[in-house]
KOLLOFI-263161 format. One record per residue (C-alpha): x, y, z negated. Coordinates in steps of 0.25 Angstrom, whole numbers. Example, Ala and Ser with C-alpha at 12.3 -4.5 7.8 and 13.67 -1.06 7.14 Angstrom:
<rs>
<u->49 v->-18 w->-31>
<u->55 v->-4 w->-29>
</rs>
This chain:
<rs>
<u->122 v->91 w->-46>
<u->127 v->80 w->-54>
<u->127 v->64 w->-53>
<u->120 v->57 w->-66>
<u->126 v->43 w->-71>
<u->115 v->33 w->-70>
<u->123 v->24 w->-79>
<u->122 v->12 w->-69>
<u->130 v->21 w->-59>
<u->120 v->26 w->-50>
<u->120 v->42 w->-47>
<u->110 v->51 w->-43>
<u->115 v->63 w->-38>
<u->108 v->77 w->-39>
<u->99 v->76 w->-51>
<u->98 v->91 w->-51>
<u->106 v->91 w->-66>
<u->119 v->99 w->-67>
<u->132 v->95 w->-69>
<u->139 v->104 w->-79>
<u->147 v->115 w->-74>
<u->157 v->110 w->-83>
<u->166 v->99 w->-89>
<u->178 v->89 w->-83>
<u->171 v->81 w->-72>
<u->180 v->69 w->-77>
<u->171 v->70 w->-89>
<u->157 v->66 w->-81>
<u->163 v->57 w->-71>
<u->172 v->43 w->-70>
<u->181 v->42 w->-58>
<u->173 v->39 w->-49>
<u->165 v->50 w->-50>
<u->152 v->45 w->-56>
<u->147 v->50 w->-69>
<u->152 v->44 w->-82>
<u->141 v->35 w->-90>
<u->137 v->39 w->-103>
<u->141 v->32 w->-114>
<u->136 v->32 w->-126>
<u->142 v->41 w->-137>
<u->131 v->39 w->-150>
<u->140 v->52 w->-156>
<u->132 v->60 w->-146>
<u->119 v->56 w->-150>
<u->116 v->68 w->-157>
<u->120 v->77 w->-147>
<u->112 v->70 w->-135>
<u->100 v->71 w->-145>
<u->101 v->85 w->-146>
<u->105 v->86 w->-131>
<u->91 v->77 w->-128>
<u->81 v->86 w->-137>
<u->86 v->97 w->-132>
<u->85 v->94 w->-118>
<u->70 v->90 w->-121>
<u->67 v->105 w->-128>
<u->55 v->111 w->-121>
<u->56 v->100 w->-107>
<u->41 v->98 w->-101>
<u->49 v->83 w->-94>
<u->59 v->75 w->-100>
<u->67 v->74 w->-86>
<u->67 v->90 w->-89>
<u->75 v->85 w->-102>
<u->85 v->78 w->-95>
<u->87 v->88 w->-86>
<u->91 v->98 w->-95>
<u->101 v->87 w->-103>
<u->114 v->91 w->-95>
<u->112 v->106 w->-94>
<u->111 v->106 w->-110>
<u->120 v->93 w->-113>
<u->131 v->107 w->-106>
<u->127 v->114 w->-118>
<u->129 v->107 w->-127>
<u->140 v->109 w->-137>
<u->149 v->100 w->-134>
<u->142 v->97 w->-121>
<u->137 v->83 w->-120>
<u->144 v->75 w->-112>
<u->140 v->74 w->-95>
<u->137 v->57 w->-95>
<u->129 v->60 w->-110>
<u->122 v->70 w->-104>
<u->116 v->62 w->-92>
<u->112 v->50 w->-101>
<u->103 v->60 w->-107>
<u->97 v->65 w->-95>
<u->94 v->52 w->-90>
<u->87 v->50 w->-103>
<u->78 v->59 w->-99>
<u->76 v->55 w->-85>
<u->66 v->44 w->-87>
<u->51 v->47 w->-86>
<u->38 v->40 w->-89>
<u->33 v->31 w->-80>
<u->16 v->32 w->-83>
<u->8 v->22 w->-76>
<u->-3 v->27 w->-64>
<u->-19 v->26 w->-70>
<u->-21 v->14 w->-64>
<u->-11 v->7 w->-72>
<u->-11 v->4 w->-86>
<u->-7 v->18 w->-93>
<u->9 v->14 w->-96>
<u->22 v->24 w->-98>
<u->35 v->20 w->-97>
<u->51 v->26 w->-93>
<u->55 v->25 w->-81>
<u->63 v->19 w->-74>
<u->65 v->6 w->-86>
<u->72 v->-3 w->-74>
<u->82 v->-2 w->-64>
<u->87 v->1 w->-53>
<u->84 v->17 w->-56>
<u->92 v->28 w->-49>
<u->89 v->37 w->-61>
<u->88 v->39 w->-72>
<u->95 v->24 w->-74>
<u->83 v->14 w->-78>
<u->80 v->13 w->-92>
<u->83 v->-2 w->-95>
<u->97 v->-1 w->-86>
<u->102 v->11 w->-94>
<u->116 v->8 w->-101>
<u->118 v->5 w->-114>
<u->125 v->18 w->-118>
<u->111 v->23 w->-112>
<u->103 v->16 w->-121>
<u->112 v->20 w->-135>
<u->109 v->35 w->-131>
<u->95 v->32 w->-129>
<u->93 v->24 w->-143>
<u->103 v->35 w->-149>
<u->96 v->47 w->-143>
<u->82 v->40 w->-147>
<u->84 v->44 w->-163>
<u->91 v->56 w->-161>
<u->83 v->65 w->-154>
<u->73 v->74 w->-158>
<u->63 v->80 w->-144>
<u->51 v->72 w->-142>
<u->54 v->70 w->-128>
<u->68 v->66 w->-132>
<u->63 v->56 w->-142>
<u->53 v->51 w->-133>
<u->62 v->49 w->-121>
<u->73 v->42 w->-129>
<u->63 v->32 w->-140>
<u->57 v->29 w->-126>
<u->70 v->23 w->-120>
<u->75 v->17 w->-132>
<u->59 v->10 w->-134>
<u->58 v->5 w->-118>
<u->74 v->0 w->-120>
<u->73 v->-6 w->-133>
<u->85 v->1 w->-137>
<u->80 v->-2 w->-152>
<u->75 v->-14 w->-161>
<u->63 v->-9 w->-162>
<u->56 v->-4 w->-150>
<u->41 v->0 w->-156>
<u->48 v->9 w->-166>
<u->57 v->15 w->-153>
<u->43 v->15 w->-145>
<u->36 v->23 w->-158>
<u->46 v->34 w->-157>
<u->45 v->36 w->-142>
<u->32 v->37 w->-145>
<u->30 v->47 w->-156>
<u->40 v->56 w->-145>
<u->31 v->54 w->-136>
<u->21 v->60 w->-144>
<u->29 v->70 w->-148>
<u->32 v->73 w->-135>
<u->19 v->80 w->-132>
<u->22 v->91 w->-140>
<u->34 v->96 w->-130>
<u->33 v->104 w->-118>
<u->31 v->91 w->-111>
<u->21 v->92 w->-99>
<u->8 v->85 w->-102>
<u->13 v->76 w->-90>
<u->25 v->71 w->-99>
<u->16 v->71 w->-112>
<u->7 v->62 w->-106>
<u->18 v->53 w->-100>
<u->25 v->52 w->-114>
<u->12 v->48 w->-121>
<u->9 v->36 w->-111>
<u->23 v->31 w->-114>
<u->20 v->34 w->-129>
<u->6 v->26 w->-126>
<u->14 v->12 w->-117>
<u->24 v->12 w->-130>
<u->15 v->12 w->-141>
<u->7 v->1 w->-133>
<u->19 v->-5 w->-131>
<u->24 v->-8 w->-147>
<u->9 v->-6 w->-154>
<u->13 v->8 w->-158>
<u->-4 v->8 w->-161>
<u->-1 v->18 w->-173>
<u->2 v->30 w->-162>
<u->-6 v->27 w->-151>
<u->-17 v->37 w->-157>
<u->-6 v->48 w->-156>
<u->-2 v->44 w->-143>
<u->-17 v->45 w->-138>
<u->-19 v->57 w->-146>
<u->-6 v->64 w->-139>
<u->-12 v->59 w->-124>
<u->-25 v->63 w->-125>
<u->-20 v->77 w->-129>
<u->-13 v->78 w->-116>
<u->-24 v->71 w->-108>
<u->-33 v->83 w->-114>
<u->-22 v->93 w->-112>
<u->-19 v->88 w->-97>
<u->-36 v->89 w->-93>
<u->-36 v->102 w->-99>
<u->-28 v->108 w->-92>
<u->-31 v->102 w->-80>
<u->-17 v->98 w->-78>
<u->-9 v->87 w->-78>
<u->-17 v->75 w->-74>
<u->-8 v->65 w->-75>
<u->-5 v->69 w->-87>
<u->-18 v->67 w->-93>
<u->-19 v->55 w->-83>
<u->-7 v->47 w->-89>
<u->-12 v->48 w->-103>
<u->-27 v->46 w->-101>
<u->-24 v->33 w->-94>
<u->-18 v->28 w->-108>
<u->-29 v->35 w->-115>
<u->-40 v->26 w->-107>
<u->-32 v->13 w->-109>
<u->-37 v->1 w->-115>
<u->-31 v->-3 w->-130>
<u->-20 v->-14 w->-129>
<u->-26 v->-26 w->-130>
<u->-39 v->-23 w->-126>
<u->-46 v->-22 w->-112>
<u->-53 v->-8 w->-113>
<u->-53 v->3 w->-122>
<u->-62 v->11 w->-130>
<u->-70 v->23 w->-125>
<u->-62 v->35 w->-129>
<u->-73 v->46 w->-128>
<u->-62 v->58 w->-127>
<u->-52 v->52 w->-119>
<u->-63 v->45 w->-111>
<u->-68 v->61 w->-108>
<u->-54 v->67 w->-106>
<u->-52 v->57 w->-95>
<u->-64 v->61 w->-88>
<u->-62 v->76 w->-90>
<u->-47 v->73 w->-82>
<u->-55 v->67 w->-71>
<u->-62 v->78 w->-68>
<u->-52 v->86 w->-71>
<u->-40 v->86 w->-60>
<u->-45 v->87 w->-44>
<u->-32 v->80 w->-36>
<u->-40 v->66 w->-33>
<u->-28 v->56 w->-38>
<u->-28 v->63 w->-51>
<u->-45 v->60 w->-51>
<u->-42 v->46 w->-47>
<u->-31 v->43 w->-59>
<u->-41 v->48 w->-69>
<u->-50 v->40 w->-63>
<u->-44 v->27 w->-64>
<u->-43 v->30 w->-77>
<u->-55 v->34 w->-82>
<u->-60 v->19 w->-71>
<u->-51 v->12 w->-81>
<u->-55 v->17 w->-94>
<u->-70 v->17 w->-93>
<u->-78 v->6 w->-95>
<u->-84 v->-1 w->-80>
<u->-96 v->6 w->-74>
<u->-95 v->18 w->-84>
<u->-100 v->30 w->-79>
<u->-85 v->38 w->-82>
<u->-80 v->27 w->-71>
<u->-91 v->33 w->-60>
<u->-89 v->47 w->-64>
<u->-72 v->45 w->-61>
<u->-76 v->38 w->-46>
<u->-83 v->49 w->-44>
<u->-76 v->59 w->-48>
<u->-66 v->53 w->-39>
<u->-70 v->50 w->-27>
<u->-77 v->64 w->-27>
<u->-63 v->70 w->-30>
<u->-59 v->62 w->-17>
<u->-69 v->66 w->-9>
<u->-66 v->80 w->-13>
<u->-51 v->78 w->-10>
<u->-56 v->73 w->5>
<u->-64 v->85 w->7>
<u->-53 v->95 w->5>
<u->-44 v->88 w->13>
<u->-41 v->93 w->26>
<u->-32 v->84 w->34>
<u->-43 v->74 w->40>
<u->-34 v->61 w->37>
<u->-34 v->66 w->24>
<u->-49 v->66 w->23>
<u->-52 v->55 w->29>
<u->-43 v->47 w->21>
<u->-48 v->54 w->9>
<u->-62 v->54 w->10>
<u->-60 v->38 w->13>
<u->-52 v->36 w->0>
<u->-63 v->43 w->-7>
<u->-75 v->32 w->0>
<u->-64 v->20 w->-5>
<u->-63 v->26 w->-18>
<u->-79 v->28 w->-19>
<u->-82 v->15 w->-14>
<u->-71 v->9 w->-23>
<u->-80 v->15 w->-34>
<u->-93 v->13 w->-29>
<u->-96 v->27 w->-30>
<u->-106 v->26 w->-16>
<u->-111 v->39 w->-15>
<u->-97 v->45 w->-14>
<u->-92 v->34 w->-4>
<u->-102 v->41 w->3>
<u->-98 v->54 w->4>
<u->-83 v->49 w->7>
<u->-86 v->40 w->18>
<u->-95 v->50 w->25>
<u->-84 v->61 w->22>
<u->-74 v->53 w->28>
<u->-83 v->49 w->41>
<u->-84 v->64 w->42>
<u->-71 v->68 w->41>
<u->-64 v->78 w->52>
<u->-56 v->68 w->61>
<u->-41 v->64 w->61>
<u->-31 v->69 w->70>
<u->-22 v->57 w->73>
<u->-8 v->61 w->77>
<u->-5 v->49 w->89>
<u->10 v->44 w->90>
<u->13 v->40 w->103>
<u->24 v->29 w->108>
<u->26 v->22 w->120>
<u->36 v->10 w->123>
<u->40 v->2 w->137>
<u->38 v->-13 w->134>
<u->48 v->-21 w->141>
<u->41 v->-31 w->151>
<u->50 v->-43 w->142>
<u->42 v->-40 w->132>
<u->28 v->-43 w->140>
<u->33 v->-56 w->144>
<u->40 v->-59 w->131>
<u->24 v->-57 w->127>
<u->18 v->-64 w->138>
<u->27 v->-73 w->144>
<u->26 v->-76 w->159>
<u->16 v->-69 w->159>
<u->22 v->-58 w->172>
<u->22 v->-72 w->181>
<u->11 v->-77 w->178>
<u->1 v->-80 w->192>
<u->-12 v->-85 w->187>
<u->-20 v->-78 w->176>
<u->-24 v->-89 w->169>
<u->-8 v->-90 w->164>
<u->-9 v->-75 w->164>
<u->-20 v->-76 w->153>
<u->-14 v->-90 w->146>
<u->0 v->-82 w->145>
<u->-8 v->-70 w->138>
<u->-16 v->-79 w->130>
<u->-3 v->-86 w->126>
<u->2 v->-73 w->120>
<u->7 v->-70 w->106>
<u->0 v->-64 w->94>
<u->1 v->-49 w->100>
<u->5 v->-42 w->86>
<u->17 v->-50 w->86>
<u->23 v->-60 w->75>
<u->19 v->-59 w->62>
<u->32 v->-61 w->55>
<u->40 v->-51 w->64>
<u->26 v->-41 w->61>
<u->30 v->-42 w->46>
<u->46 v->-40 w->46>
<u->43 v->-27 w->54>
<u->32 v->-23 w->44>
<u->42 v->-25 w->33>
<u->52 v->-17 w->40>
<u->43 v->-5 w->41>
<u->39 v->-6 w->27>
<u->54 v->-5 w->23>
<u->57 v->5 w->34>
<u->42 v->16 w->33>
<u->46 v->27 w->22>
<u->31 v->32 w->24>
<u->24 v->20 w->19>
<u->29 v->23 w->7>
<u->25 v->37 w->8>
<u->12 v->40 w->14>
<u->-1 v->31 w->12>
<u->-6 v->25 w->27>
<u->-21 v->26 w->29>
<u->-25 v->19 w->39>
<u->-38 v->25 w->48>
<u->-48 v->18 w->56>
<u->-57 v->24 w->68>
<u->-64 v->36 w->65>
<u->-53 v->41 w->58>
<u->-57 v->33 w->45>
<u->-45 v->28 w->36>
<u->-47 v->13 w->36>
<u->-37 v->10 w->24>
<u->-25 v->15 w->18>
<u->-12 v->7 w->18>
<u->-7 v->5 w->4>
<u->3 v->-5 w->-4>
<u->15 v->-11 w->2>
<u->8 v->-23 w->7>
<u->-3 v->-15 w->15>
<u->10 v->-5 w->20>
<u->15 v->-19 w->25>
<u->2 v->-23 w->32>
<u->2 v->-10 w->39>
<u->17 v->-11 w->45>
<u->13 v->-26 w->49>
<u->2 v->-21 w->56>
<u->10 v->-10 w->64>
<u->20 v->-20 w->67>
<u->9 v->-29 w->74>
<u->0 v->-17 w->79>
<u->14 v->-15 w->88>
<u->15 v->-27 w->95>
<u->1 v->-27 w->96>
<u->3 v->-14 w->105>
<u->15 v->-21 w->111>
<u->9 v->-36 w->114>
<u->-6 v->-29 w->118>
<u->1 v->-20 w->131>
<u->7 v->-35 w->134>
<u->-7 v->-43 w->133>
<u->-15 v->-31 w->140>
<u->-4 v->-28 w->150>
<u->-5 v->-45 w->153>
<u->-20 v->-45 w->154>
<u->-20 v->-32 w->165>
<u->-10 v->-41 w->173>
<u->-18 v->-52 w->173>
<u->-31 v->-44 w->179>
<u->-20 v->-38 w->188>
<u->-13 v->-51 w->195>
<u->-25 v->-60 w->195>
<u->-38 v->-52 w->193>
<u->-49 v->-54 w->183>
<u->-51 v->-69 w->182>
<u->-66 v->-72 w->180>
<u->-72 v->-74 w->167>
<u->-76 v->-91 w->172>
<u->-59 v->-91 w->175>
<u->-56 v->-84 w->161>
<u->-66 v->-92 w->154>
<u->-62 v->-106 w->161>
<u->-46 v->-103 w->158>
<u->-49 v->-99 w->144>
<u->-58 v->-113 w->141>
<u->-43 v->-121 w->142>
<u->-41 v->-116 w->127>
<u->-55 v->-124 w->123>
<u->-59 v->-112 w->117>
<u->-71 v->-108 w->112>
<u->-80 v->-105 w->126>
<u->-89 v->-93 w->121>
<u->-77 v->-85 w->116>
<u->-67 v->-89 w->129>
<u->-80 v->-85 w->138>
<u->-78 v->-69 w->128>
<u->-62 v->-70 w->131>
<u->-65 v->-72 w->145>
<u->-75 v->-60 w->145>
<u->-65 v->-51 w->135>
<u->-54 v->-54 w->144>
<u->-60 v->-51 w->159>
<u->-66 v->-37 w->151>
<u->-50 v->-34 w->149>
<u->-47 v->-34 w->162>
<u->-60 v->-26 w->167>
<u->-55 v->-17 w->155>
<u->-65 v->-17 w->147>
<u->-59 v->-16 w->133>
<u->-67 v->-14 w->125>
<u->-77 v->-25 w->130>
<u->-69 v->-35 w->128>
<u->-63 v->-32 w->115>
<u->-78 v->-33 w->110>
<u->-79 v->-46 w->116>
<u->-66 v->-51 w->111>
<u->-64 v->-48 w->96>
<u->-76 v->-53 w->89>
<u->-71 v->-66 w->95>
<u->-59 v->-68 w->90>
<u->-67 v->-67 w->75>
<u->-76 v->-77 w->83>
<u->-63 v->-86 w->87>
<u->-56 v->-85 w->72>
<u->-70 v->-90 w->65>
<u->-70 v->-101 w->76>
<u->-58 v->-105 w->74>
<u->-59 v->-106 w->59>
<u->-73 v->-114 w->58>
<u->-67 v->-124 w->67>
<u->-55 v->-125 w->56>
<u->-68 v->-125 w->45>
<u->-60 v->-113 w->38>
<u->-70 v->-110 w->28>
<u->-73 v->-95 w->30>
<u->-86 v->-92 w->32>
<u->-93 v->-84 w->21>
<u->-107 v->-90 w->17>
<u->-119 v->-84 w->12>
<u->-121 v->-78 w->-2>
<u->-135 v->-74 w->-5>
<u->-140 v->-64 w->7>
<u->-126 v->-61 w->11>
<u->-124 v->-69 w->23>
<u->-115 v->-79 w->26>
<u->-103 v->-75 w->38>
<u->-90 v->-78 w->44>
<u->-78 v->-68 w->39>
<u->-71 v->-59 w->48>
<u->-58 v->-60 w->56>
<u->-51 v->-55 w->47>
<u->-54 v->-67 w->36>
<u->-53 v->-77 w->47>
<u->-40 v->-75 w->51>
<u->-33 v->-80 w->37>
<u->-40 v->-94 w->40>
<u->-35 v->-94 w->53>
<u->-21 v->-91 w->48>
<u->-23 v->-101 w->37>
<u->-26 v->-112 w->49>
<u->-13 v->-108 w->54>
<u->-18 v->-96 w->64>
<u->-4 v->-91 w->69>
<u->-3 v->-78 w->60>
<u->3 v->-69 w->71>
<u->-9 v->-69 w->79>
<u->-16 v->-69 w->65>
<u->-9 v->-55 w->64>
<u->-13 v->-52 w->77>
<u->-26 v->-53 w->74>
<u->-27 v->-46 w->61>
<u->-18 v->-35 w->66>
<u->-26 v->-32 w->79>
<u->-42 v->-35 w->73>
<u->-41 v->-32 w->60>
<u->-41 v->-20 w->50>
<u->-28 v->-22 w->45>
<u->-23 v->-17 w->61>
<u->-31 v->-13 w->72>
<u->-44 v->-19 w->67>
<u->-49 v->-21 w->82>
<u->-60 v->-30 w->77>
<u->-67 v->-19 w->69>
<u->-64 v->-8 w->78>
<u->-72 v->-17 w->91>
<u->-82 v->-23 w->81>
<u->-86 v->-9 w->74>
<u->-86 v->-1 w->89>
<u->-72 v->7 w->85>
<u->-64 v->1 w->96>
<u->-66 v->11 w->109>
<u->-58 v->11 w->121>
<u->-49 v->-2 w->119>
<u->-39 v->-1 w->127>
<u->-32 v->-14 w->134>
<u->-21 v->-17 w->125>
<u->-32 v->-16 w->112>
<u->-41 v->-26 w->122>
<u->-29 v->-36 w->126>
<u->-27 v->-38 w->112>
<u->-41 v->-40 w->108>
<u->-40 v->-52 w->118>
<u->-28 v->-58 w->114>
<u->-34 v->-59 w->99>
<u->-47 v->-63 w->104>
<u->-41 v->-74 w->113>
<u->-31 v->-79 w->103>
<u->-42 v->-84 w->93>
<u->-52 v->-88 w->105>
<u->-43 v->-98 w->112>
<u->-43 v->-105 w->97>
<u->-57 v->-107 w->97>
<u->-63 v->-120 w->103>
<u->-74 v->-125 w->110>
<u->-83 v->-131 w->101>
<u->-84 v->-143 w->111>
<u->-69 v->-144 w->106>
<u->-66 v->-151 w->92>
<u->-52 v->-149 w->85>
<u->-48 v->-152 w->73>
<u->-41 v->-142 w->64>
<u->-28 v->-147 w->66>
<u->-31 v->-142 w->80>
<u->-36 v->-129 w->77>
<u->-26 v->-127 w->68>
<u->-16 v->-128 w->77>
<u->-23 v->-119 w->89>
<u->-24 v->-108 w->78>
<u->-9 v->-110 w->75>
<u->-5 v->-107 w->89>
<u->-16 v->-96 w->94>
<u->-11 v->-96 w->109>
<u->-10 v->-109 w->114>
<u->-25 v->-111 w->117>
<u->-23 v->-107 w->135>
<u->-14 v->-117 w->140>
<u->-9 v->-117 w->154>
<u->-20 v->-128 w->161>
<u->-17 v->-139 w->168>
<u->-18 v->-141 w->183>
<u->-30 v->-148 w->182>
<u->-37 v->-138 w->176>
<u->-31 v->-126 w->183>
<u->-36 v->-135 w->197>
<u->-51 v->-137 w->190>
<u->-49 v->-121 w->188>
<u->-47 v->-118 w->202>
<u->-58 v->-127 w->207>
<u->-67 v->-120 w->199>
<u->-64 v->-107 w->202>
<u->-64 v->-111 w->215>
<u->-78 v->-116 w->215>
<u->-82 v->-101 w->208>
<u->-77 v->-94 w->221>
<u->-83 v->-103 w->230>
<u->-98 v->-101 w->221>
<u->-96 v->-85 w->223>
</rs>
């Protein structure tokens, strides 16, 4: 194996190209060992020319081209010399960059910027680089040779007049597709051919051009081979004229694109023709219905055939977005009750277990081991942090795993909901970001829930289950709202009968309940009115909770609130309120109170006025609402309860 000079000193090692078996070494390296740069030598023009057109004689790839440029630079008489010999592979090297169908149909070489470990990026390429690239230009005589060289000189501006460069790159191209070159190559060519002639109004050839890519369009359906051939010059084909918004009918082309629709079975080849006959036809045309048809059926199909069942489920549910994407009802249809029926998913559980140290607990709820009375039991609880944690600390350990995960950038996360259905899929850096904060959070939420359901069970075990007069009467000293104190009260003594799942039910539609509360009494202008027979109606949880953070909610407990309720982590909310949540365990139920008290103890009596300064500044600091009571309310307490025992 051989090392090949970049020309800015970067190797790369085992290319796969031979190093000849003979020659002084002292003629290919300098004395450090690294390759000797080419320098440019315009008395071997000629003879690199030749070297180039022959290497290109009969190759279906140009990179096949540059492969062959050292075995035969050997041969030659007299032998071309090593560094000459590399600058001509690396010619060779670049390829042609085509956009996807959902962009503007472009071409262009790749890499043109830097850094690039190989080949060396076009515009950082030395000057003896460039000379043998403008030389080379009018000397040689191959198609692909011509149209690899005029290509580089046209992109660098190696010469004063760039359209005449950009015309010969041009006519190579064309004349490129009578070679062996694949029809993938041929179609690649023709698109650079097509973004030049745009580029410098070479208006006299674009016919030719069109003419040359609708023959390999017609050649690639017909042989029911290479789509993306036909693909990459169709998409040029079905573009709009510069300068103007949409193009004219072409009836041909128009039928050849909807012949390679139907022509190829692999659904993400369906979908590129597609997008292309979506962008090309006019809107409600009936060739746009036929494609998202034809689509979605094809994923349908590819759902059916499938045999792992995560794989048709997720199928068939991309196949119901994509039919409701384009109102194509009938087949939403099929999918959705496809996917309903599918065979279920066997989910492979991982299992973990850690000892928490008690310092942790009483780091979480301090003092609370000696406490002697419930009531400052139940204030310490109450008085607890925001159990997913803080915020800021949540995102740097996101950002972390987003630097550390090697398979986020490898496999595409679907997310499922109950009922093995897939709820979303996670895609883009930001959503991949959402995801890991989530995670980060959903870990103290498993840590700090143990805490706040451990610290609950020790309260019904030191001191009983106070009564619900005792809870309510404790829990009026935050001048709360009296209906939804009287609800905490019942949530909180169905705890610690262990009835979970009853008092969650109570619980969560509260804490909406306490958000809107919260947010009339600040005036915040939410409430959606009436428009025609659509009725008027306050928005949901997840809507209230950025005006609560705009009127200075603190935003960890926000977080906790989003994370825990909402869809975007374990949805709680829904899964109660739609009758998937089944068997809450105490941990699930401990944290449904402390998100439904935080909220609640905000509220007011509506007795009570504050102004929104005050409101303000309660939302700001969510667990100050219990305070410790004063000795003349704690003896007003005791004469009450006092006078209770003494009526039963």
């Amino acid at each position: 194996m051989t090392a090949i000079d970049l020309e800015d000193g970067i190797h790369m090692s085992g290319y796969g190209i031979p190093r000849p078996a003979t020659g002084d070494s002292s003629d290919e390296a300098d004395d450090t060992g690294r390759p000797v740069p080419y320098r440019y030598d315009p008395t071997m023009i000629p003879a690199l020319a030749r070297l180039a057109d022959l290497a290109c004689d009969g190759v279906d790839d140009p990179h096949n081209a540059g492969l062959r440029v050292e075995g035969l630079a050997m041969q030659a008489d007299p032998p071309i010399e090593p560094a000459a010999a590399r600058a001509l592979f690396t010619t060779f090297m670049y390829l042609i960059q085509v956009a996807s169908p959902d962009e503007p149909p472009d071409a262009r070489l790749d890499p043109v910027n830097g850094p690039s470990l190989f080949p060396v990026a076009l515009r950082e390429a030395s000057g003896d680089l460039r000379q043998l690239w403008l030389g080379l230009a009018s000397e040689v005589r191959h198609p692909v040779a011509r149209a690899r060289c005029w290509d580089i000189v046209f992109t660098l501006h190696l010469m004063p007049n760039r359209r005449d460069a950009g015309e010969r790159a041009v006519q190579a191209y064309l004349d490129s597709t009578s070679t062996p070159l694949t029809l993938q190559e041929k179609a690649n060519g023709l698109l650079r051919a097509w973004t030049m002639a745009r580029l410098v109004r070479l208006t006299g050839l674009e016919s030719e051009i069109e003419t040359a890519m609708t023959a390999v369009a017609e050649a690639a359906v017909n042989q029911k081979e290479n789509p993306y051939a036909a693909m990459t010059v169709l998409g040029a084909l079905t573009a709009p004229p510069l300068g103007r918004a949409a193009r004219a009918a072409d009836p041909a082309v128009d039928d050849l694109l909807d012949r390679a629709l139907t022509t190829y079975a692999q659904v993400h080849i369906i979908q590129g023709f597609a997008i292309l006959v979506r962008k090309s036809a006019g809107s409600g045309s009936a060739r746009i219905e036929r494609a998202n048809r034809h689509e979605v059926e094809a994923m349908i199909a590819e759902a059916e055939a499938a045999t792992d069942p995560m794989i048709i489920r997720t199928q068939f549910s991309n196949a119901a977005s994509a039919a409701r994407r384009y109102g194509v009802a009938d087949l939403e249809r099929v999918a959705v009750a496809r996917l309903q029926a599918a065979p279920p998913v066997t989910w492979e559980r991982t299992e973990w277990s850690f000892v928490t140290p008690k310092a942790f607990f009483n780091l979480y709820l301090p003092g609370f081991s000696a406490t002697t009375d419930w009531r400052r039991a139940l204030s310490i609880w109450l008085h607890s942090g925001p159990p997913s944690g803080n915020k800021e600390t949540n995102e740097a350990t996101a950002r972390q795993a987003m630097g550390q995960s090697i398979i986020r950038f490898l496999a595409t996360t679907v997310l499922f909901r109950d009922g093995d259905l897939p709820s979303r899929t996670v895609t883009g850096d930001a959503a991949a970001f959402d995801r890991e904060l989530v995670r980060a959070e959903q870990h103290n939420l498993a840590i700090n829930g143990r805490f706040l359901a451990r610290a609950l069970w020790q309260i019904r075990e030191r001191f009983g289950i106070p009564s619900h007069d005792d809870l309510t009467e404790f829990l009026r000293l935050s001048n709360a709202d009296p209906g939804m104190l009287h609800d905490l009260a019942a949530a909180l003594q169905l705890y610690w009968i262990g009835e979970y799942d009853a008092s969650c039910h109570l619980v969560v539609p509260k804490v909406e309940a306490a958000a809107r509360a919260l947010l009339l009494e600040l005036n915040e202008p939410m409430y959606r009115t009436a428009i025609g027979d659509k009725a008027g109606q306050f928005p949901g949880l997840g809507v209230l909770l950025p005006f609560l953070l705009d009127n200075t909610f603190d935003p960890d407990w926000e977080r906790f609130l989003r994370t825990f309720l909402l869809n975007d982590g374990a949805n709680i909310r829904n899964l109660i309120a739609h009758g998937f949540a089944r068997n809450v365990g105490p941990i699930e139920a401990a944290l449904v109170l402390r998100a439904g008290a935080v909220l609640i103890l905000l509220t007011t009596d509506r007795a009570v006025t504050r102004d929104v300064k005050t409101v303000r500044a309660a939302v700001a600091a969510p667990v100050g609402g219990i305070r410790d009571r004063p000795w003349r309310q704690r003896l007003v307490a005791a004469l009450w309860a006092a006078r209770r025992e003494l009526r039963n």
